[in-house]
Backbone as CSV, one residue per row, in Angstrom:
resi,resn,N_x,N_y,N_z,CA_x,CA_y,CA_z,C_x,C_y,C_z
1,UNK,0.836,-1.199,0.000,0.000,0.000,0.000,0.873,1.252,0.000
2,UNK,0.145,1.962,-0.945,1.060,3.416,-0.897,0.521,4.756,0.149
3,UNK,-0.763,4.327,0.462,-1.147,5.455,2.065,-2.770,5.017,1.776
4,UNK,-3.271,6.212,2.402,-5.163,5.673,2.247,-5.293,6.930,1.606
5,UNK,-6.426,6.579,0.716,-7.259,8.226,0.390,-8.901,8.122,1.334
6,UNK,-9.316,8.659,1.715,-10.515,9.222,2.338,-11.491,10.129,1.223
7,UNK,-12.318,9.282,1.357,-13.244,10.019,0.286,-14.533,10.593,1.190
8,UNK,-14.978,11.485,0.693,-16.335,12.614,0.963,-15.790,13.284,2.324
9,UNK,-14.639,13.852,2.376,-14.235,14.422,3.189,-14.999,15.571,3.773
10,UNK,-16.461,16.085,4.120,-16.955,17.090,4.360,-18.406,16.861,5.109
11,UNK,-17.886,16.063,6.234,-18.899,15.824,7.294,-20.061,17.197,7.447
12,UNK,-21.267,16.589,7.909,-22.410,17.272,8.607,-21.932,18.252,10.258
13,UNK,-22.145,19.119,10.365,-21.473,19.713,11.366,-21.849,19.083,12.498
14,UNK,-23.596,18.895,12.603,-24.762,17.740,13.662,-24.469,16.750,13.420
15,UNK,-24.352,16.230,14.695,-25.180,14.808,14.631,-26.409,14.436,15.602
16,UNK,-27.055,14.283,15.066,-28.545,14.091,16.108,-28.621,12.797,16.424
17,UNK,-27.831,11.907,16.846,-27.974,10.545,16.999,-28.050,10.471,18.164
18,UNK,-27.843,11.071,19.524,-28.250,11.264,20.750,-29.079,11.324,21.060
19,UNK,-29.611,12.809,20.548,-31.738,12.739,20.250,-32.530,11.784,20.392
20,UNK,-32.078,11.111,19.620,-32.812,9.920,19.234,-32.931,8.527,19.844
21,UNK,-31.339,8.693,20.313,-31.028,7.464,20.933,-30.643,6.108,20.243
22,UNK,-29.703,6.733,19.473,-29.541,5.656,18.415,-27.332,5.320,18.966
23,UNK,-27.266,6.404,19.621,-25.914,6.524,20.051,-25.495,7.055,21.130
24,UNK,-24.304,7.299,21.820,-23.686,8.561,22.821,-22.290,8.825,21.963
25,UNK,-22.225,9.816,22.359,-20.818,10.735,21.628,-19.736,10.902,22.875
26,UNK,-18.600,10.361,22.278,-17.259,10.598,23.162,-16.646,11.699,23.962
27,UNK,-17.392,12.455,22.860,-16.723,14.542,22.877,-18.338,14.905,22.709
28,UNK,-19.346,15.206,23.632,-20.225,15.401,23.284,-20.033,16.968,23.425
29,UNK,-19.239,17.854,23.947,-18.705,18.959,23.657,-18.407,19.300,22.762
30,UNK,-17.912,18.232,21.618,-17.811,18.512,20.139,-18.600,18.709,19.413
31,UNK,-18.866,19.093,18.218,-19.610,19.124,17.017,-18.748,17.713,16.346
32,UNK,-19.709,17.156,15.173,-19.469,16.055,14.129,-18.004,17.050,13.465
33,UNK,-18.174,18.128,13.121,-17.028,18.710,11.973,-15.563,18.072,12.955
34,UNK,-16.047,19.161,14.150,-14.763,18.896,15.558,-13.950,17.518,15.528
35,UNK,-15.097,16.522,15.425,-14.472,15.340,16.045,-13.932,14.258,14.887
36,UNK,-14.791,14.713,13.788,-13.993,13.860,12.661,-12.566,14.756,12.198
37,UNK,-12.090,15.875,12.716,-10.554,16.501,12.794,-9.996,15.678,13.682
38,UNK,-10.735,15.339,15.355,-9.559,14.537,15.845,-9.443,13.247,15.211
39,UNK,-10.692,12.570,14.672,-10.207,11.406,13.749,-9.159,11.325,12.856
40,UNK,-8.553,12.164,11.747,-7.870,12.722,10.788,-6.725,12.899,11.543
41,UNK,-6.468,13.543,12.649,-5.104,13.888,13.397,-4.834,12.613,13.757
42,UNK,-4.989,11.407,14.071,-4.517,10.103,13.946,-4.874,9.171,13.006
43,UNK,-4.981,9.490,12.015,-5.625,8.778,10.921,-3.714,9.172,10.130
44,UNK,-3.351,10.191,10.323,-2.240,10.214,9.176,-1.075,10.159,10.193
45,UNK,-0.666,10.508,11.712,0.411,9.641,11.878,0.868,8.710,12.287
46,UNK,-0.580,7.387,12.289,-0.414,6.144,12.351,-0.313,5.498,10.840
47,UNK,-0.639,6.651,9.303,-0.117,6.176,8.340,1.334,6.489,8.149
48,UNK,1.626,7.316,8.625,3.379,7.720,8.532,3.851,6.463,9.315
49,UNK,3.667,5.962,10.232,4.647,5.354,11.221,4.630,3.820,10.290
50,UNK,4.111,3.654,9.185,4.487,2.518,8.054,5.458,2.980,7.157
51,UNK,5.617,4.502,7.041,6.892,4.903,6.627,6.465,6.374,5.423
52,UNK,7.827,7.609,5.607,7.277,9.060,5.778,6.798,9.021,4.002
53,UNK,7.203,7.620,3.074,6.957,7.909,2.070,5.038,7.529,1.441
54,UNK,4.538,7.004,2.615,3.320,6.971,2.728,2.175,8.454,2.718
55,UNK,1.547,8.210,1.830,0.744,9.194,2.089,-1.013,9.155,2.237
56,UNK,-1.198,9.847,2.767,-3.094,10.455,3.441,-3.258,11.327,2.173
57,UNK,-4.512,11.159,1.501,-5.282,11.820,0.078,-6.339,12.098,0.488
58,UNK,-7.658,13.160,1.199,-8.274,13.288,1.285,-9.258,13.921,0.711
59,UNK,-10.661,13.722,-0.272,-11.101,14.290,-1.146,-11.644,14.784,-0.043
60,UNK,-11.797,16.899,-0.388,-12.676,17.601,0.720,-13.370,17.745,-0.914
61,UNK,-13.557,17.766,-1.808,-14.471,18.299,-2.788,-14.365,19.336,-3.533
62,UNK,-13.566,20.192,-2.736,-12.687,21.507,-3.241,-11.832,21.716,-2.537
63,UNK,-11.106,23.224,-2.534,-10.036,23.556,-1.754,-11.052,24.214,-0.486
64,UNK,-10.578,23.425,0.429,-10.954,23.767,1.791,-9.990,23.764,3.073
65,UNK,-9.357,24.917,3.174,-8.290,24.965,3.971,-8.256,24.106,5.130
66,UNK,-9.213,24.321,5.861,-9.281,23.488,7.302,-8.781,22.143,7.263
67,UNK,-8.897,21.586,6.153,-7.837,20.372,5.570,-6.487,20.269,5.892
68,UNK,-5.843,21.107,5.672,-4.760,20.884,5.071,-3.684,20.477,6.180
69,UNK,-3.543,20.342,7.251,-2.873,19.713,8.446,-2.816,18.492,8.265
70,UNK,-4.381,17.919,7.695,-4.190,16.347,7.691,-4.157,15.726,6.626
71,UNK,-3.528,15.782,5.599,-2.940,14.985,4.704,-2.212,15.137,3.770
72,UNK,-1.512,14.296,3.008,-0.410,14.741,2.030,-1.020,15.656,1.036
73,UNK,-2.033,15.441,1.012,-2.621,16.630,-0.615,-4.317,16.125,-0.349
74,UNK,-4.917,17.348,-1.023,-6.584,17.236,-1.127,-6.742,16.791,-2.326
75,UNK,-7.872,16.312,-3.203,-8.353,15.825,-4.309,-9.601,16.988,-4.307
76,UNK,-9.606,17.830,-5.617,-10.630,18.534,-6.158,-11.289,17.976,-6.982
77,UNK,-12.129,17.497,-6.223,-13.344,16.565,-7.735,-14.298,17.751,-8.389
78,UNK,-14.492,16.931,-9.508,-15.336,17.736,-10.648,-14.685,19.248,-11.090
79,UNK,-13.216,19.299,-11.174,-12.540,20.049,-10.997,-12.420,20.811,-12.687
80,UNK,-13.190,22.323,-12.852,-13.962,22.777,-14.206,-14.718,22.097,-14.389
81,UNK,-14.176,20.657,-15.061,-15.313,19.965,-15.502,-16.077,18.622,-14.510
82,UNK,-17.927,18.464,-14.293,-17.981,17.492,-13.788,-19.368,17.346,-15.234
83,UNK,-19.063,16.923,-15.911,-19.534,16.452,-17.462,-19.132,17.390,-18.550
84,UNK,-19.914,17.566,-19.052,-19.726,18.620,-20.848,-19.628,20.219,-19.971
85,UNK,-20.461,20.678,-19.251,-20.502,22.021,-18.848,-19.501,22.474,-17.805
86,UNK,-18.856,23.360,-18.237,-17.909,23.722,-17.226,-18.420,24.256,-15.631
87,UNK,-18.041,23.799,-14.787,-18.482,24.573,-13.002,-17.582,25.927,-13.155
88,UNK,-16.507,25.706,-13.069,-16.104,27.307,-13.486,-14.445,26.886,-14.454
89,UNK,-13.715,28.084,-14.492,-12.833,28.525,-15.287,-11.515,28.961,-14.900
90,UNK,-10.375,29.516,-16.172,-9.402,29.775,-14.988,-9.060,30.501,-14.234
91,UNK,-9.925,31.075,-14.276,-9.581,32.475,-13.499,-10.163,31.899,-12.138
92,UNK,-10.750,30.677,-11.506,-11.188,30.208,-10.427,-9.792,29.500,-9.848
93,UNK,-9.458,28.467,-11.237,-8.146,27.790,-10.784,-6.967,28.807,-10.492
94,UNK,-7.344,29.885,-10.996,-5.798,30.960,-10.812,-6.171,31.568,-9.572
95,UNK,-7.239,31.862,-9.054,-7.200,31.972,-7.631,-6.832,31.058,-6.559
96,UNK,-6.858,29.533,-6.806,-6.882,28.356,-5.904,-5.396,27.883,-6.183
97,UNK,-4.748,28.915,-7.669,-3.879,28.716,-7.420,-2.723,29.495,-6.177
98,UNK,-3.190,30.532,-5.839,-2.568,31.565,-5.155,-2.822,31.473,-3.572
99,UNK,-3.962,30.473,-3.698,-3.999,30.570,-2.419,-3.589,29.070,-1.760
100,UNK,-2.876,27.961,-3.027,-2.458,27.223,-2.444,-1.173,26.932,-2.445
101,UNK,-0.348,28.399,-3.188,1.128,28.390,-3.306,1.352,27.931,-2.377
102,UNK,1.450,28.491,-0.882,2.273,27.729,0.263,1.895,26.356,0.280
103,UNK,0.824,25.837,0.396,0.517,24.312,0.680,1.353,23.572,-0.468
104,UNK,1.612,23.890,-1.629,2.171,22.941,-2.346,3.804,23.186,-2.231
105,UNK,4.425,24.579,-1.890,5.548,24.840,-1.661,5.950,24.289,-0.394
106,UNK,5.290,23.281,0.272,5.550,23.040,1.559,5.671,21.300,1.224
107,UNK,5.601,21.010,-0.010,5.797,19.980,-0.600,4.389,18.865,-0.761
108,UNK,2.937,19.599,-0.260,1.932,18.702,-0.204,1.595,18.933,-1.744
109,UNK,0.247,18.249,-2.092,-0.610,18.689,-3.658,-1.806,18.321,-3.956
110,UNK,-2.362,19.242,-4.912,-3.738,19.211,-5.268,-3.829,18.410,-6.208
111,UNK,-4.947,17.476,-6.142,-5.296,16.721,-7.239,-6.031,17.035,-7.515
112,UNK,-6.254,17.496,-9.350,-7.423,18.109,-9.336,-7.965,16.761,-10.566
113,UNK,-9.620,16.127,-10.278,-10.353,15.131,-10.946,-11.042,15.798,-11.823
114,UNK,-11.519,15.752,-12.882,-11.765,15.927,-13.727,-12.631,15.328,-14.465
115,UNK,-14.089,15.010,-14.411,-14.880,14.358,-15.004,-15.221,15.130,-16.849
116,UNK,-14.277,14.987,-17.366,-14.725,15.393,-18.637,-15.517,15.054,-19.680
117,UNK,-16.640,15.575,-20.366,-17.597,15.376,-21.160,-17.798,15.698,-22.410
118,UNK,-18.826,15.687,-23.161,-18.853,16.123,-24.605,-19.687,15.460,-25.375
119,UNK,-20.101,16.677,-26.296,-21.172,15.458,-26.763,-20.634,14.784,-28.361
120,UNK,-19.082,15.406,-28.554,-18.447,14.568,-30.142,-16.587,14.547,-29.146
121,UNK,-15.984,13.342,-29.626,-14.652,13.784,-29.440,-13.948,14.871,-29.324
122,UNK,-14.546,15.783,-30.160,-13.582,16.841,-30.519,-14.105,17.312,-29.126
123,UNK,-15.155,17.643,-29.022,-15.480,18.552,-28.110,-14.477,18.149,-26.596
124,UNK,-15.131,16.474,-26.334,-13.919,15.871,-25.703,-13.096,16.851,-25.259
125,UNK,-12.224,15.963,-26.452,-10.637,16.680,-26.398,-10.507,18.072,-25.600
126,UNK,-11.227,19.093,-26.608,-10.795,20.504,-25.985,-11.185,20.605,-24.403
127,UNK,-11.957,19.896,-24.168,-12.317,19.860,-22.582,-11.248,19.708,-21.852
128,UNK,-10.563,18.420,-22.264,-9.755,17.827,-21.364,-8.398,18.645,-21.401
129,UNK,-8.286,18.936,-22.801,-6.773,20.255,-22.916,-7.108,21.333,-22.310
130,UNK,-8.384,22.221,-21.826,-8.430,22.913,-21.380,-8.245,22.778,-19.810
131,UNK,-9.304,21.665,-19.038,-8.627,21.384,-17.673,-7.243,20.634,-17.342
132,UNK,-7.153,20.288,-18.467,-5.205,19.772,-18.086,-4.664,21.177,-18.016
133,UNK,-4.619,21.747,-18.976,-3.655,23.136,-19.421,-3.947,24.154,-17.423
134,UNK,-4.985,24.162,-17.569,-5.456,24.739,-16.511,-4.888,24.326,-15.044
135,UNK,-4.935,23.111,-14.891,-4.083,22.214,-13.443,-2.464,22.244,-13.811
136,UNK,-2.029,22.328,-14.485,-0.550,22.271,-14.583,0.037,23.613,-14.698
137,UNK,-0.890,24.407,-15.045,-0.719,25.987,-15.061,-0.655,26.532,-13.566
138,UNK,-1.620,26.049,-13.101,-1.615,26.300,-11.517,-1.161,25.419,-10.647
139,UNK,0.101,24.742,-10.725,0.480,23.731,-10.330,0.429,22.462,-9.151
140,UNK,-1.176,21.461,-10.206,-1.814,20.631,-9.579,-1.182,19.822,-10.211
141,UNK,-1.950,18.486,-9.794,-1.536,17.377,-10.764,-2.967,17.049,-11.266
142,UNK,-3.459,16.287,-12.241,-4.623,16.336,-13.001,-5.116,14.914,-13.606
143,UNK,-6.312,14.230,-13.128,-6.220,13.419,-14.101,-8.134,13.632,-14.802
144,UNK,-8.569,13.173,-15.396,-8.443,12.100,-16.232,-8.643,11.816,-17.615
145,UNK,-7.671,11.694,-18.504,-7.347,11.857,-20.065,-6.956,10.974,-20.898
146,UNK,-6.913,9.861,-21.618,-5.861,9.328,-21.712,-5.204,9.845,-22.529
147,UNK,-5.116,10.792,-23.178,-3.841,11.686,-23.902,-2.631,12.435,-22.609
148,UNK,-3.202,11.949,-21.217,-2.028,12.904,-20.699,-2.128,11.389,-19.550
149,UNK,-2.464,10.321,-19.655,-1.714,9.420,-18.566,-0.426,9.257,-18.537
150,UNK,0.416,9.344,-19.661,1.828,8.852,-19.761,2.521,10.702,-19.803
151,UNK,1.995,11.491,-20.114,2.886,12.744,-20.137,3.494,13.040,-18.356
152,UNK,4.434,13.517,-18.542,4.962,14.200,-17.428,6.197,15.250,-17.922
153,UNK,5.519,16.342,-17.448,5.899,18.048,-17.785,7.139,18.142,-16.828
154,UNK,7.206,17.246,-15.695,8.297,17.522,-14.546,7.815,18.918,-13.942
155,UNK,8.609,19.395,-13.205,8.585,20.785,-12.053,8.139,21.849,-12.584
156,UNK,7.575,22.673,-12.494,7.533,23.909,-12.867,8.743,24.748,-12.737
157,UNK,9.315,25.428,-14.136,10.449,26.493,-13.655,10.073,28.070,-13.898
158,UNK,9.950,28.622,-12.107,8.798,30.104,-12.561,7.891,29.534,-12.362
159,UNK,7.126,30.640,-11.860,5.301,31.473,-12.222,4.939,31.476,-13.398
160,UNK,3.740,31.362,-12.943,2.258,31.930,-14.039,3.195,32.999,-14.835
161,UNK,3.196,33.098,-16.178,3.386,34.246,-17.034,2.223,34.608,-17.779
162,UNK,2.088,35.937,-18.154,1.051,35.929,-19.312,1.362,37.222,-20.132
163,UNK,0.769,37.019,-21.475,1.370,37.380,-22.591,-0.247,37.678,-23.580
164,UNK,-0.418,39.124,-23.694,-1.579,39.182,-24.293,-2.844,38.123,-24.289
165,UNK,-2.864,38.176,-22.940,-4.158,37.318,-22.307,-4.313,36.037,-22.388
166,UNK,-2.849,35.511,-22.649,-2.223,33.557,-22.630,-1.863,33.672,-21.734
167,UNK,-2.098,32.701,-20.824,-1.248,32.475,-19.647,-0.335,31.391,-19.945
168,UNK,0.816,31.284,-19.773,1.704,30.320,-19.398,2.634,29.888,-18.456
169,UNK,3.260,28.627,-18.440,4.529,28.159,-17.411,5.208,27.418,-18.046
170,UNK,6.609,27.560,-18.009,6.927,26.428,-18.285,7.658,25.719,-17.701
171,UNK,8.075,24.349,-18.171,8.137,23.222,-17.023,9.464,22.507,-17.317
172,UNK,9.805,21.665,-16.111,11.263,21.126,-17.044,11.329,20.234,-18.139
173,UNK,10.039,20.206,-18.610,10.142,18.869,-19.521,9.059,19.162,-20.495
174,UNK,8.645,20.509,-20.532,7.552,20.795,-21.278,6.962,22.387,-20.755
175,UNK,5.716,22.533,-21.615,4.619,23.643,-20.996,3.853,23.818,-21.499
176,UNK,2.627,24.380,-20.453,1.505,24.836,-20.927,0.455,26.153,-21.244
177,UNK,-0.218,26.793,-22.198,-1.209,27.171,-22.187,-2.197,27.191,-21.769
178,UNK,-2.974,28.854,-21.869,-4.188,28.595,-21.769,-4.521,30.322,-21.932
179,UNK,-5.815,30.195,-22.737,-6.596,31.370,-23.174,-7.651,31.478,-23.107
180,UNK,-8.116,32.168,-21.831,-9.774,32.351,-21.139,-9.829,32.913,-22.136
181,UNK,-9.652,34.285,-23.007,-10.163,34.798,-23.636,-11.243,34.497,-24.724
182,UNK,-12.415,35.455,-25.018,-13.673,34.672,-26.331,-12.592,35.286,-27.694
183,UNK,-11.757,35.476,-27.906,-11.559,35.570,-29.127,-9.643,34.930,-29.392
184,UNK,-9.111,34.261,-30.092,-8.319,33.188,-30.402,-6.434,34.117,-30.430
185,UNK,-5.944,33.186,-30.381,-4.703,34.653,-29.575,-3.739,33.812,-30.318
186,UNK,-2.622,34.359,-30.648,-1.399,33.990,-31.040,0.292,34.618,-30.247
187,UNK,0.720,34.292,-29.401,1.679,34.796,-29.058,3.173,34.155,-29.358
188,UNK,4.335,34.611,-28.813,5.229,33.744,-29.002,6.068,33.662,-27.326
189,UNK,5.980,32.253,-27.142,6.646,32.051,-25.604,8.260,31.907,-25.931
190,UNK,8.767,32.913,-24.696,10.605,32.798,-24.719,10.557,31.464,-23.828
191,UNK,10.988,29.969,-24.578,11.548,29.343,-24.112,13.030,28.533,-23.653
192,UNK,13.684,29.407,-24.529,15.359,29.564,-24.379,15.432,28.556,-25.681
193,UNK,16.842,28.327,-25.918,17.917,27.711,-26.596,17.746,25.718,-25.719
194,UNK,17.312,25.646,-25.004,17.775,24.219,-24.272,16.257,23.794,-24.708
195,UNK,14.954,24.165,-25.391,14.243,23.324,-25.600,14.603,23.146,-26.911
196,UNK,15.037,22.218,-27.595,15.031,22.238,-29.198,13.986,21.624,-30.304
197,UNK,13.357,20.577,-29.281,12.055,20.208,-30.058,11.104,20.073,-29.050
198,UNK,9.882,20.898,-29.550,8.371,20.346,-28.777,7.429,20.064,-29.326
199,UNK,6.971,18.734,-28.995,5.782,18.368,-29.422,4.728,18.935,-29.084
200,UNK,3.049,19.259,-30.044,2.118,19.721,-29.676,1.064,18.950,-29.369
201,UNK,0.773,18.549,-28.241,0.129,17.418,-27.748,-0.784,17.108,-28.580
202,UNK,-1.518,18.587,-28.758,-3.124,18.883,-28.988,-2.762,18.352,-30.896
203,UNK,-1.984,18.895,-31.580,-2.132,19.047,-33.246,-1.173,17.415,-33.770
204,UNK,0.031,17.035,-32.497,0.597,16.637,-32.960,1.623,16.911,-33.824
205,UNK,2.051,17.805,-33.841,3.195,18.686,-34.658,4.645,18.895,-34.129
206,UNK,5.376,19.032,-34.562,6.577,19.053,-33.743,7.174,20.750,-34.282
207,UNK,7.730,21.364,-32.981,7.851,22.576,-33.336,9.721,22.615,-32.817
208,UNK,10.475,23.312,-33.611,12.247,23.549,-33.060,11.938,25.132,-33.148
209,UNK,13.329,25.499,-31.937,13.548,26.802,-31.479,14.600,27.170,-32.281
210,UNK,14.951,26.775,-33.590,16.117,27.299,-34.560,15.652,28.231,-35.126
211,UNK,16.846,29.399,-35.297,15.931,30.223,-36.829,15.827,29.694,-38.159
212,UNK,16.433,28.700,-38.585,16.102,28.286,-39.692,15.613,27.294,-39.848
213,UNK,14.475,27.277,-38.680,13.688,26.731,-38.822,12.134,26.863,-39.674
214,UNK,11.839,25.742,-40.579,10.604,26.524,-41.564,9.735,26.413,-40.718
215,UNK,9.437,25.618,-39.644,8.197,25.506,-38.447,7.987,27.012,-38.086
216,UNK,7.190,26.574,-36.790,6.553,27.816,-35.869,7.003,28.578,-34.732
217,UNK,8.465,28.475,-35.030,9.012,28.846,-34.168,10.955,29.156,-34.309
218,UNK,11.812,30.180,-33.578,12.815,30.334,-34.202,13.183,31.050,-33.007
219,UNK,14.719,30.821,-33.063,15.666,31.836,-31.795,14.943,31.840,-30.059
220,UNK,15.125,30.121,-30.384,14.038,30.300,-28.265,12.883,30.955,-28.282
221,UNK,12.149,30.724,-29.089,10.684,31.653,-29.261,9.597,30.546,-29.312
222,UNK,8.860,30.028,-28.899,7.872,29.072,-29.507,6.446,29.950,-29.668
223,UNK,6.085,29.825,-31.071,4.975,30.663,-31.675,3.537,29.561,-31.479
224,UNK,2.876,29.914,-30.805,1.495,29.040,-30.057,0.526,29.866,-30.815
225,UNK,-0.109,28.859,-30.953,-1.585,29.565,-31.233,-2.943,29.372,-30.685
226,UNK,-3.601,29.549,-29.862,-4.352,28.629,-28.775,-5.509,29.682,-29.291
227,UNK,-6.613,28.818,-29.466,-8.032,29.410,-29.687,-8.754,29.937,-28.262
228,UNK,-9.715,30.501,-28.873,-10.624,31.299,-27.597,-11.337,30.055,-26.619
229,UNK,-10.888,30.123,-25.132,-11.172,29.583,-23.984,-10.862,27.906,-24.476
230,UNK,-9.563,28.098,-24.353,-8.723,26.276,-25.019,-7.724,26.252,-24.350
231,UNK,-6.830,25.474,-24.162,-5.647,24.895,-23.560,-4.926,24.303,-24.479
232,UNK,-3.403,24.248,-24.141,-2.313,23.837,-25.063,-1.590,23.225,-24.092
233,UNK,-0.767,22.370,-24.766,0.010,21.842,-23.779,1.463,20.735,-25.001
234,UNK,2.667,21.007,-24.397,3.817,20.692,-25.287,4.673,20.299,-24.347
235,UNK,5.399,18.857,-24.795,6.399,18.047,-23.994,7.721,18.940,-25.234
236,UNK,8.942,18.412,-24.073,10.227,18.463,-24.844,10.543,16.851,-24.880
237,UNK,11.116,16.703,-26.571,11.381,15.532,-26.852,12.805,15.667,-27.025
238,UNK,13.079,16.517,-27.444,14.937,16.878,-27.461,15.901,17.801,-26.573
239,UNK,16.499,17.551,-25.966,17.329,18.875,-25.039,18.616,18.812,-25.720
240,UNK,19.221,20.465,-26.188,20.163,20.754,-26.667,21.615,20.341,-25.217
């Protein structure tokens, strides 16, 4: 076993089972919220004491701070997407990203789930490039795709950048896009001289940072083109 995850992390604050007589409570001074925290405060360092590479996953449902003491990382379900219609956007994840800089700089992480929908592939697709682009932008981890089970972008190097209303990051092994904007954007990201080829997840294309290069890109520049409210996302297949 690699640790426990805890699912529906977001107890009833009551419990009326006293009332009734169906129970007695230990901490009847407590509230239900109260006492399933002291549950959780030994729930994860009797999983550590199997060893510190074990970890506690607790889905609270969103980012809910009061969490975050007890376990290695939260799980954000239905995270943008929980079918075809988006719950919200990035400008939600770019807040959850800011407010969970410290928690993940402290080495814990967000998983963000992703029930993606659609009613044709294509549509699919852009769903899932948009909440991938979106979790790796704000640096979660993300699943579920199978165009991105086997990718790994590695670390983020740097912040959020943005560039005529693209946001980007890039990563040691790749990076991503993304353009809330309603109308379709073209910029060019400085990715230095050390990426020399990137693949485009989304087109499948392979782009080099040479100038003589006939592609989309030249002199550490990668020229993106990401449509209105879409996600991009590009591995490095070559390092100079």
């Amino acid at each position: 076993f690699d640790g426990l995850f805890i699912d529906n992390v977001h107890p009833e604050t009551e419990c009326y089972g006293p009332e009734h007589g169906k129970h007695g409570h230990l901490n009847p001074d407590k509230n239900n919220a109260d006492t399933y925290k002291m549950l959780l405060s030994q729930i994860r360092p009797l999983v550590k004491s199997y060893g510190q590479d074990k970890a506690v996953v607790l889905n609270s449902g969103g980012v809910r701070k009061e969490y975050f003491p007890y376990g290695d990382a939260l799980m954000w379900e239905s995270y943008i997407f929980g079918g075809a219609e988006r719950r919200h956007d990035w400008n939600r994840s770019k807040q959850a990203a800011e407010e969970l800089k410290p928690y993940i700089e402290s080495g814990k992480a967000l998983l963000a789930l992703s029930y993606v929908g659609g009613e044709t592939p294509e549509q699919r697709k852009d769903n899932a490039f948009y909440a991938y682009a979106c979790a790796r932008l704000s640096g979660f981890l993300w699943a579920r795709f199978s165009t991105f089970d086997k990718v790994r972008l590695g670390m983020p190097i740097g912040d959020i950048q943005e560039q005529d209303g693209v946001y980007y990051r890039i990563h040691s092994k790749g990076l991503v896009a993304v353009n809330p904007e309603s109308t379709d954007k073209r910029v060019q990201i400085p990715v230095g001289s050390d990426y020399s080829l990137l693949l485009d997840l989304y087109s499948n294309e392979t782009f080099q940072t040479f100038s003589f290069s006939k592609r989309k890109s030249l002199d550490g520049l990668l020229d993106v083109y990401v449509p209105a409210n879409s996600g991009r996302a590009y591995i490095l297949t070559l390092v100079n």
